[in-house]
C-alpha positions in Angstrom: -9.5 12.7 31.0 -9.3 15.5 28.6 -9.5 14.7 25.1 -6.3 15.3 23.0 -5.4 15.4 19.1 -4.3 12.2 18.7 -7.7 11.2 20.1 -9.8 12.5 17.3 -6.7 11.4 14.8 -6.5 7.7 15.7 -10.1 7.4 17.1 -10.3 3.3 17.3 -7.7 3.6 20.0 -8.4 2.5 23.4 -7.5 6.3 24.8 -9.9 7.4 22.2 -12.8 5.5 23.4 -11.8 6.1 26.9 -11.8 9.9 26.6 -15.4 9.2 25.5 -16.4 7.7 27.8 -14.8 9.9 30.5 -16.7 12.9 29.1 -19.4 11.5 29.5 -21.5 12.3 26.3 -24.8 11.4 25.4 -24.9 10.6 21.2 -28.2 10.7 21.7 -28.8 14.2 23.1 -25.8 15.3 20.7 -27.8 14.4 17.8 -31.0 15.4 18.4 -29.2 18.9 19.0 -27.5 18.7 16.1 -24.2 19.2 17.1 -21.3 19.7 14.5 -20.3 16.0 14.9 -23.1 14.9 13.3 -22.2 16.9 10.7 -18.6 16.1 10.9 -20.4 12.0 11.3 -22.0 11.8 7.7 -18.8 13.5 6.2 -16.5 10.8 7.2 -19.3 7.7 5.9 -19.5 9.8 3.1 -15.8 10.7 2.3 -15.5 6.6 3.2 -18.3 5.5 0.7 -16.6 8.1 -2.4 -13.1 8.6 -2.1 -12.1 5.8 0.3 -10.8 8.0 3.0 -12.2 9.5 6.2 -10.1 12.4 6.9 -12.4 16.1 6.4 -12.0 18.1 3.0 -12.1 21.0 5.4 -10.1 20.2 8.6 -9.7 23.7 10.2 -13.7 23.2 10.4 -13.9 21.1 13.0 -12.9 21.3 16.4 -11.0 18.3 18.2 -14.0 16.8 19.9 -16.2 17.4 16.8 -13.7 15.2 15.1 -13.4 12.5 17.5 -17.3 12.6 17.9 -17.4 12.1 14.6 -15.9 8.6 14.9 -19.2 6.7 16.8 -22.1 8.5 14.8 -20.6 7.9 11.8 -19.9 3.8 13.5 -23.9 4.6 14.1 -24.6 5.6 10.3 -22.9 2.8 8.8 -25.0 0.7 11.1 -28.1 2.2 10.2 -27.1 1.9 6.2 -27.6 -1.9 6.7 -25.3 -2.8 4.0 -22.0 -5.1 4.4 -20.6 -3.3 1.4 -20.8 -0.2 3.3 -19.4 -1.6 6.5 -16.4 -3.3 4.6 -16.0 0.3 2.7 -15.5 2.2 5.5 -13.8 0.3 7.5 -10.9 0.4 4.9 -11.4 3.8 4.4 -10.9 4.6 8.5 -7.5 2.2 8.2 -6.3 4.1 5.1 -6.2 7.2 6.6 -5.2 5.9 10.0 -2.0 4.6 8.3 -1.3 7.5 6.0 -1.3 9.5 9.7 0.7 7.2 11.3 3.4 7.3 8.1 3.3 11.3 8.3 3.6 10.7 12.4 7.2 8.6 11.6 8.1 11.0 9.0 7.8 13.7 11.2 9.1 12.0 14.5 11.3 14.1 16.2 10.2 17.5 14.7 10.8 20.6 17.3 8.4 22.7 15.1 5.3 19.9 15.0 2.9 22.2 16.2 0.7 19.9 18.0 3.1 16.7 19.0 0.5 15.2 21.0 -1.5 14.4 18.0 1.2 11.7 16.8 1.7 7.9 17.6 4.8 5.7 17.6 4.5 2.0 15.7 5.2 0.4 18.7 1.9 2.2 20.4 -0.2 1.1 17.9 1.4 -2.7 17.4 0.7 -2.9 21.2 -3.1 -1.3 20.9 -3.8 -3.6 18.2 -2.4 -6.8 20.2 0.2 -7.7 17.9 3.4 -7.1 20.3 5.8 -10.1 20.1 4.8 -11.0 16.8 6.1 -7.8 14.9 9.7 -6.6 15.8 12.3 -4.4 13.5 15.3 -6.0 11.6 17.3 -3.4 12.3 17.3 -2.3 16.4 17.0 1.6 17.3 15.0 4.3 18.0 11.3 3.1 17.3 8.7 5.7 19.0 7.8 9.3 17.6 9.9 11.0 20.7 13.4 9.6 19.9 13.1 8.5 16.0 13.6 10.6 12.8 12.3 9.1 9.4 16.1 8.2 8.8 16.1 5.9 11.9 13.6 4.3 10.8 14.3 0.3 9.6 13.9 -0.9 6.0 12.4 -4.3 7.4 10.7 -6.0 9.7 9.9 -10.0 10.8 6.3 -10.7 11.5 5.1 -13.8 13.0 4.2 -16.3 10.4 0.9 -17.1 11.7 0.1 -13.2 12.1 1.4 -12.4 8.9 -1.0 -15.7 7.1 -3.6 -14.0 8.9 -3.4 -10.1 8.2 -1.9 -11.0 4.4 -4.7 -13.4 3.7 -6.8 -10.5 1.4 -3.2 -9.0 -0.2 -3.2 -9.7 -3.8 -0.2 -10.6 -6.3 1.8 -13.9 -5.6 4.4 -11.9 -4.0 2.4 -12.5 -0.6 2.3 -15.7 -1.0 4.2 -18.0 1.7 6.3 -19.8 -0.8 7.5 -16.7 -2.1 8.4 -15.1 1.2 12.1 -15.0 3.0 10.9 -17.1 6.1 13.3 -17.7 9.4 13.0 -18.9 13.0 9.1 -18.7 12.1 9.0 -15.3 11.5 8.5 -13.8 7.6 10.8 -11.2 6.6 8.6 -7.8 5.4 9.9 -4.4 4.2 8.5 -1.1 5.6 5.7 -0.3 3.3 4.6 -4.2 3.1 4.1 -3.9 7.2 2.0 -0.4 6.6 -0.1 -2.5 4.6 -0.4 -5.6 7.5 -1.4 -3.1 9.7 -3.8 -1.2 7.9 -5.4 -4.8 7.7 -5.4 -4.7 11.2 -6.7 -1.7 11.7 -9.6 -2.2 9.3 -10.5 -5.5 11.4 -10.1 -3.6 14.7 -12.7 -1.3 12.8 -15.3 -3.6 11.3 -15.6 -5.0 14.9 -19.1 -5.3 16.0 -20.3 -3.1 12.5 -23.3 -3.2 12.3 -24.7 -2.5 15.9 -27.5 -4.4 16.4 -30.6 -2.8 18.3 -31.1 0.0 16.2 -34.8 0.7 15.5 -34.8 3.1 12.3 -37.9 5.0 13.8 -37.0 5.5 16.7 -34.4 7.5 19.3 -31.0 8.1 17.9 -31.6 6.7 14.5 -34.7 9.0 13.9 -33.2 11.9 14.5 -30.1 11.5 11.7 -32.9 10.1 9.2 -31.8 13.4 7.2 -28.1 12.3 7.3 -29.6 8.6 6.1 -31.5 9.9 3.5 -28.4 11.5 2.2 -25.8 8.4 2.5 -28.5 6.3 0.9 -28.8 8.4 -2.0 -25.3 7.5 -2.7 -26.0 3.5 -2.4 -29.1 3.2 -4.2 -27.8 5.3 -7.4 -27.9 1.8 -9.4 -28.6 1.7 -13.4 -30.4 -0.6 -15.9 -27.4 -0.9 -18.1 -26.1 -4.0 -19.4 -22.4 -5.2 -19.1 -19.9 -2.8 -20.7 -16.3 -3.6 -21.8 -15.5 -1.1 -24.3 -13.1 1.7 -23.9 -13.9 4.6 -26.2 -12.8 8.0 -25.1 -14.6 9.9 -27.6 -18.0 8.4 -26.1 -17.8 9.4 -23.1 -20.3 11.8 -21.1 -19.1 15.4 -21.3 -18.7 15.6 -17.3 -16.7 12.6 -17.3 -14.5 14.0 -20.0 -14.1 16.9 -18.4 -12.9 15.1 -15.0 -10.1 13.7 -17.2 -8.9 17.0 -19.0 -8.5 18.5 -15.7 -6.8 15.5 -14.3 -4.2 15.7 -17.7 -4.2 19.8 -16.9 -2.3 18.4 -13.7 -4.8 19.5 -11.4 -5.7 17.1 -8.5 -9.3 15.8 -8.2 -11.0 16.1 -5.5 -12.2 13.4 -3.5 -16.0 13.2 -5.3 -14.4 13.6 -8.8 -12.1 11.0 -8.2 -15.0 8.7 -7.3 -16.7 9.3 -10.4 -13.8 8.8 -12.4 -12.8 6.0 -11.0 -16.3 4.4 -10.7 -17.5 5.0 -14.8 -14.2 3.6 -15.8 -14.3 0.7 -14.0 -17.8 0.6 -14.5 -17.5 0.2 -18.4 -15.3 -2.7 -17.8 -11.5 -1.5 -16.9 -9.0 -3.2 -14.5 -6.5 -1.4 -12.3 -4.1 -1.6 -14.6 -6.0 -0.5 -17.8 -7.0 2.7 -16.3 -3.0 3.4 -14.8 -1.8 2.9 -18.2 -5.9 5.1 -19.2 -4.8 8.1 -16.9 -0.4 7.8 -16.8 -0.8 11.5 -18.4 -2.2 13.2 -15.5 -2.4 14.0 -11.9 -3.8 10.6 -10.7 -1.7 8.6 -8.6 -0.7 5.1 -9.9 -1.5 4.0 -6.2 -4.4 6.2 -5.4 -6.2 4.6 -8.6 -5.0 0.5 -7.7 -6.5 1.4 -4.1 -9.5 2.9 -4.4 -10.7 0.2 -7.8 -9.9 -2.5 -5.8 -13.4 -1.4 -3.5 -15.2 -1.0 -6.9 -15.1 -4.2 -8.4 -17.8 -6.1 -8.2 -15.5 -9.8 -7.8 -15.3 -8.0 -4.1 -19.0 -7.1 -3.6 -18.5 -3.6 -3.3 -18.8 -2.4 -6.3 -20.4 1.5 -6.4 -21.5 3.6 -9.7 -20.6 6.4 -10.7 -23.1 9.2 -9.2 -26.1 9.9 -11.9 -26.2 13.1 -13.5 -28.8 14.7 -10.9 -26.3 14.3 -8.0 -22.7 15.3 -9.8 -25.0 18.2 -10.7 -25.4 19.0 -7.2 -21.9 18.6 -7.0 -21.2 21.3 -9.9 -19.4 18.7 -12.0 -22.4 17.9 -14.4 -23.4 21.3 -16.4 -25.8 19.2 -18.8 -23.9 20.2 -21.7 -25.4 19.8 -25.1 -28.4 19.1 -23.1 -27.5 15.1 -23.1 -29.8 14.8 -19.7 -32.2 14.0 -22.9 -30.4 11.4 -24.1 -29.4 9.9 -20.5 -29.5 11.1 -16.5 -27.0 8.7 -15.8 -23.2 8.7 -16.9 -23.0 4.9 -17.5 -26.4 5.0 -19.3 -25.0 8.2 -21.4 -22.2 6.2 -23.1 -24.2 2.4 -23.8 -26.5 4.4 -25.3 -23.6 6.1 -27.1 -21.7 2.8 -28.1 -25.0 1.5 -29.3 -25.2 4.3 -32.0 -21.4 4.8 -33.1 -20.3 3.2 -35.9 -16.6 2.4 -36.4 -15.5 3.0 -32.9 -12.2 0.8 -31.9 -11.6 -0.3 -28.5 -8.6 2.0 -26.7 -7.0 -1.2 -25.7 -6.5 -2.4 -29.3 -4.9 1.0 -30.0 -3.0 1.0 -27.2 -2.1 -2.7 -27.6 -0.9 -1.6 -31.6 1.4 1.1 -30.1 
């Protein structure tokens, strides 16, 4: 069994770990060669752990098996990090991107110039390869897989089982997921389009999270020695905890100069990357922010309302996952702390930087009271 595109794009799939299998790989021996899965490995726990996504900043990098590789040693990583939070973090991240493919794959349904069509999946394929069939089904009747269906054809609403939808709804915030609110009939619960993206991507993070973390591992010996250098560098990112106490102040002219500068760039309209969204999103919810604070914080710039909603929800701490931003050393490393005015002095760490600053300012008002007075 050759292994195709949509292999290393939907990896969780049964095909996927059939293809696997059928090649017949050692992980073992690919690791201790240090193949360019490995590489392409750490990347996605990485990419998972900052930007809550899996897919590669550089794509055209990686070959197809590299990428598809890629999905058990970094399954392996995650394992070896021996930390729920970072379990529960990427397997969101792998069901985010899975369904941002898979709304791309719709969109694109039908396309003679898709350049690689084998790379794309139909809903009803991955209903059936998640074993929901029979409890999911479209309102509207038509052309429903990515060889017959354009983006038009596809239906505004769909009717879930009641007990699926109880189950894969249970985390969904707002009351609007609530039962009680819901249109409910012939004991099915009445969803639109985007609302069954997000029941799947549930799903698909479950599907994920299954068996995470493997069991067996010894850290010192066989597979797990040979990626202690990946370890060391994913651990890096987890342990990067600070002293300070609880903030909830919002004072823009306090802020660390790298942080500042992440924000200017955003309000420039230039998109972050993945890493500088992190640490954006990770100081300001770090010094006390909600969702909403910071999409009202950051409505002048190039950060998504939804991009900001998704990736705070996985740095509160209410949810057990809640991350730092990097310290000063590592966004360094990054290129996105120059040490102006030499403030390392005053504080290596971005969260330490401004307590130390609010402890020293003197008539500094809180941006939600100005925001609240306009």
């Amino acid at each position: 069994m050759a292994i195709t595109p949509r292999d290393a794009r939907y990896p969780f799939l049964a095909a996927a770990r059939a293809a696997v299998t059928e090649a017949g790989v050692d992980l073992a021996e690919l690791v201790a060669t240090d193949e360019p899965a490995v590489d392409r490995g750490r990347e996605r726990v990485e990419r998972a752990l900052l930007a809550g996504r899996v897919d590669s900043e550089t794509p055209d990098q990686w070959r197809v098996e590299d990428e598809l590789l890629s999905y058990p040693i970094a399954r392996i990583l995650v394992s070896l990090l021996d930390s729920p939070a970072a379990v529960e973090k990427y397997a969101a991240a792998e069901a985010k991107t899975a369904i941002e493919r898979l709304q791309d794959d719709l969109e694109n349904a039908g396309d003679e110039l898709r350049s690689t069509p084998s790379a794309g999946i139909d809903r009803e394929t991955l209903i059936t390869e998640l074993g929901l069939e029979g409890s999911i089904r479209p309102e509207r009747e038509g052309a429903t897989t990515t060889g017959d269906a354009t983006a038009g054809d596809e239906p505004a609403w769909f009717h879930v089982g009641v007990g699926t939808y109880l189950e894969l709804a249970s985390g969904a915030r707002g009351d609007g997921w609530r039962l009680v609110n819901r249109e409910l009939s012939d004991g099915a619960v009445r969803v639109e389009r985007e609302e069954l993206f997000r029941l799947l991507r549930t799903a698909i993070r479950r599907r994920v999270a299954e068996g995470l973390p493997f069991d067996g591992l010894n850290e010192d010996e066989g597979i797990a020695a040979e990626l202690e250098a990946e370890l060391t560098d994913l651990r890096r990112l987890l342990s990067e905890r600070t002293r300070v106490g609880e903030i909830d102040f919002v004072a823009r002219e306090l802020f660390p100069p790298c942080i500042e500068n992440l924000l200017q760039k955003a309000e420039d309209g230039i998109e972050l990357e993945g890493f500088e969204q992190f640490t954006l999103m990770a100081f300001l919810t770090g010094i006390g922010m909600d969702a909403d604070e910071i999409v009202a914080f950051c409505a002048a710039s190039s950060l998504e309302p939804e991009g900001i909603r998704y990736q705070t929800e996985y740095l509160k701490a209410d949810r057990g996952t809640q991350y730092p931003p990097p310290s000063c050393e590592t966004l360094s490393a990054y290129g996105i702390c120059h040490n102006e005015d030499d403030h390392w002095k005053v504080a290596g760490h971005p969260l330490e930087y401004y307590q130390q600053q609010l402890e020293t300012a003197d008539d500094v008002v809180d941006w939600r009271e100005q925001a609240a007075d306009d």
